[in-house]
N, C-alpha and C positions, 0 to 999 in steps of 0.2 A: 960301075960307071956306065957300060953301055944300056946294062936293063934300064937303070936310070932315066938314061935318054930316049930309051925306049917307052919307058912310060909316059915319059914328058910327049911324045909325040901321039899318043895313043890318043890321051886326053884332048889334046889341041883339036887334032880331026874328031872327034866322039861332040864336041861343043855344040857347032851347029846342029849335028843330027837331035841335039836333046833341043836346044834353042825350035826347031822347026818343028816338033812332038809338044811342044809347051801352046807355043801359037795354034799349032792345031786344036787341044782341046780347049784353049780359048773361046775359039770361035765356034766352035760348038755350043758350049754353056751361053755364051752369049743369043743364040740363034734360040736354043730354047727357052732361055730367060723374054725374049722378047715374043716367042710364043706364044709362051705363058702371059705374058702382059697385054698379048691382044687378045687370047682365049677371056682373061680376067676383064679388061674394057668391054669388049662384046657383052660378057654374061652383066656386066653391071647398066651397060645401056637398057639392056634387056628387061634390067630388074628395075632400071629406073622407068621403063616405057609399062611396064606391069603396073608398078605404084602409081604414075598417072591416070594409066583405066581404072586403076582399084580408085585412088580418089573421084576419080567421076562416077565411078558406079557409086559409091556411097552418097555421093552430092544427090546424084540421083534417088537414090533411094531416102535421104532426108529430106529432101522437096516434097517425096510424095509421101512420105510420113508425116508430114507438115500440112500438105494438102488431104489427108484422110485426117487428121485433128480439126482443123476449118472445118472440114465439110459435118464432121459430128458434132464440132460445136455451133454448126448453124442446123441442124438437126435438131439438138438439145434445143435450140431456142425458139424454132419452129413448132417443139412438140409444147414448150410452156405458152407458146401465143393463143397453139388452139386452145391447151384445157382452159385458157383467159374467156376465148369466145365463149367456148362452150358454158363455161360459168357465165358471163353477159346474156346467154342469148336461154338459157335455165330462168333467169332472173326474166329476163324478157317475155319471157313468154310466162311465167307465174304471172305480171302484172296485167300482160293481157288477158288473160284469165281473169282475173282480179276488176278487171275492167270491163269486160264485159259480161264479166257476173252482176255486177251494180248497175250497168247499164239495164239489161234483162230485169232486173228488180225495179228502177226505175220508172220504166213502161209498166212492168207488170202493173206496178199501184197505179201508175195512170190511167192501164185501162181501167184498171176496177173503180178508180174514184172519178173517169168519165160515164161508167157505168149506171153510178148510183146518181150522177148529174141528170143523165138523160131518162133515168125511170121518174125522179121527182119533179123533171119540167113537166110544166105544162103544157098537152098538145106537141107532147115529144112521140115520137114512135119509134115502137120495141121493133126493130131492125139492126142488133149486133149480130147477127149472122145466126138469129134463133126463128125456126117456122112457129106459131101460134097460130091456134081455132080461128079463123075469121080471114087470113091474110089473104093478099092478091090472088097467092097462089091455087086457091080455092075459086072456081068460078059456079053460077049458078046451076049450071047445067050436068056438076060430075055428078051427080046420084042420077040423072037418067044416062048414063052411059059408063062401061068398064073402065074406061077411061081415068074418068073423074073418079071413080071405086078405088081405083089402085094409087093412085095419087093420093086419096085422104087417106089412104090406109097408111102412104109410107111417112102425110104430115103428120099423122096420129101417133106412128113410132117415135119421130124426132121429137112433139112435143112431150112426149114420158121421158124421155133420156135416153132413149134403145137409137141410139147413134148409130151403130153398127149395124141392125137390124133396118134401121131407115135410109142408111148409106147401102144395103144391100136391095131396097123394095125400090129405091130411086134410081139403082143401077141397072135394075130390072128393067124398070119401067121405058128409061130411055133404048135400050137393047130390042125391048118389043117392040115401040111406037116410038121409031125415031123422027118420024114425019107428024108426031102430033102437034099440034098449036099450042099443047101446054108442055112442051117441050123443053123451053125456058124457065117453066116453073119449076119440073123436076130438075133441070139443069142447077138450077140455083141451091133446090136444098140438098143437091148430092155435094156440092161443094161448102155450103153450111154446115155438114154432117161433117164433113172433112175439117172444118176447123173445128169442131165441137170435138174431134180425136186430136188435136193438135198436128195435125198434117198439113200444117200452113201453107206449105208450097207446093201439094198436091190441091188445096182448095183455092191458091190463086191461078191456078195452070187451069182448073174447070169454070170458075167465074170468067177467066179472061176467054175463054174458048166459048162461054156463053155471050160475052162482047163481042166475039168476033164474027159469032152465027147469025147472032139476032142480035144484030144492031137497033132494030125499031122496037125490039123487046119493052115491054113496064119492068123488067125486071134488068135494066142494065144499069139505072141509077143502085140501086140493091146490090150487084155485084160489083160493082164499085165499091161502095165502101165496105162491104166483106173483103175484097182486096188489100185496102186501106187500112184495115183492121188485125189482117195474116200478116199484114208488114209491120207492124206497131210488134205484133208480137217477136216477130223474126230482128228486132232493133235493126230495121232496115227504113230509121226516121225520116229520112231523105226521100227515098223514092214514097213514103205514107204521105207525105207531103204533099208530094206534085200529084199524088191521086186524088185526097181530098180538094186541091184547089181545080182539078180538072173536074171534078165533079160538081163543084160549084158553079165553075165555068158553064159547063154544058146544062144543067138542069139545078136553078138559084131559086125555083119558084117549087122544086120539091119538098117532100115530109120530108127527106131526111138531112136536105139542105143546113137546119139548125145545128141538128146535133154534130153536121159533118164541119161547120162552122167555131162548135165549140172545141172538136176534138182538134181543128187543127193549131187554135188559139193554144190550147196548151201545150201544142206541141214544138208549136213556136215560142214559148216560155219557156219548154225547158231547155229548148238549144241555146238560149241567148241567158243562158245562167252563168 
């Protein structure tokens, strides 16, 4: 009976000390369960703050994967515009070609069939830019002087054909005796030689440099329309133009007045085709 009571008493005070050991590790696990739960919040704001940069960096980087696709695709369209030009401007330029291939042919036969115009007129005079036995350039007096020697020497060239050899004996000539009186005359057929080589704009650069020296020249009507003539060739109909009418202009009562009257009538013809 009394162990009895004895136990019974052991028990009763033993309660609390268990009750007070229980709350204690209560609170324990609690303290760390909410540890735990803010270690776990933290780390997921964290991961939530991560995934936000990650989504921006990707926005980022699809925008400008998006802007390097534009920018190729306006590249691509860039590079088909050119080879467009390029082929436009291929074609452009074969018709100007093409164009003034016909033009150049054009003229050609104009000159040739104003050519044969002006050998069968009557009281026409052979002045296309060719020296002939008898011409101005010849005065009475070159056989008594060296002068007059070398001069018929170099129209003698030009009338056989030796262009080169007359363009060389006229170049001379002006080099030795550039102070002579027949100075214009060689001037004239060194630039006549020159279109007889097709050096058309080397022979209007000497005719006009003979306009510019000797103005009071017999020979500036003559260089004139050798001018008029290197232009016809060069299909520079425009400026052929306003030389024959300037020459009209200034000297209407010359030999070559006619034929510079006919070439320009046709030349006015064939513009207004």
């Amino acid at each position: 009976m009394q162990r009895s009571l004895i136990l019974v008493m052991v028990a009763v005070f033993s309660l609390p000390l268990f009750a007070h050991a229980a709350l204690f590790g209560d609170d324990e696990a609690r303290k760390k369960i909410a540890d735990l739960e803010q270690k776990v919040q933290t780390q997921s704001q964290e991961t939530q703050a991560a995934l936000v940069e990650l989504r921006k960096s990707q926005q980022t980087l699809e925008t400008r994967s998006q802007g390097m696709l534009d920018l190729m695709g306006q590249i691509d369209k860039l590079n088909q515009e050119i080879s467009r030009l390029k082929g436009e401007l291929e074609v452009a330029n074969h018709n100007i070609e093409n164009a003034q291939q016909r033009q150049r042919d054009l003229y050609a036969d104009t000159d040739g069939r104003l050519r044969k115009l002006e050998e069968g007129g009557a009281g026409s005079v052979a002045a296309a830019n060719t020296i002939t036995d008898g011409e101005s350039v010849v005065n009475d007096d070159n056989n008594a002087n060296p002068e007059g020697s070398e001069l018929d020497a170099a129209n003698a060239l030009a009338a056989s054909g030796k262009y080169k050899e007359a363009f060389d004996a006229y170049g001379k000539f002006l080099q030795t005796h550039p102070a002579s009186q027949q100075a214009p005359d060689a001037m004239y057929g060194l630039g006549s030689t020159q279109f007889s080589l097709k050096n058309y704009k080397a022979s209007i650069n000497t005719q006009q440099k003979l306009i510019n020296q000797y103005p009071n020249s017999t020979k500036v009507p003559d260089a004139m329309y050798s001018i008029a003539n290197s232009q016809i060739q060069l299909s520079d109909v425009d400026n052929a133009k306003k030389t024959l009418r300037n020459l009209l202009d200034k000297f209407p009562n010359h030999d070559l007045a006619p034929s510079a009257k006919r070439r320009l009538d046709v030349l006015d013809s064939i513009k207004s085709r």
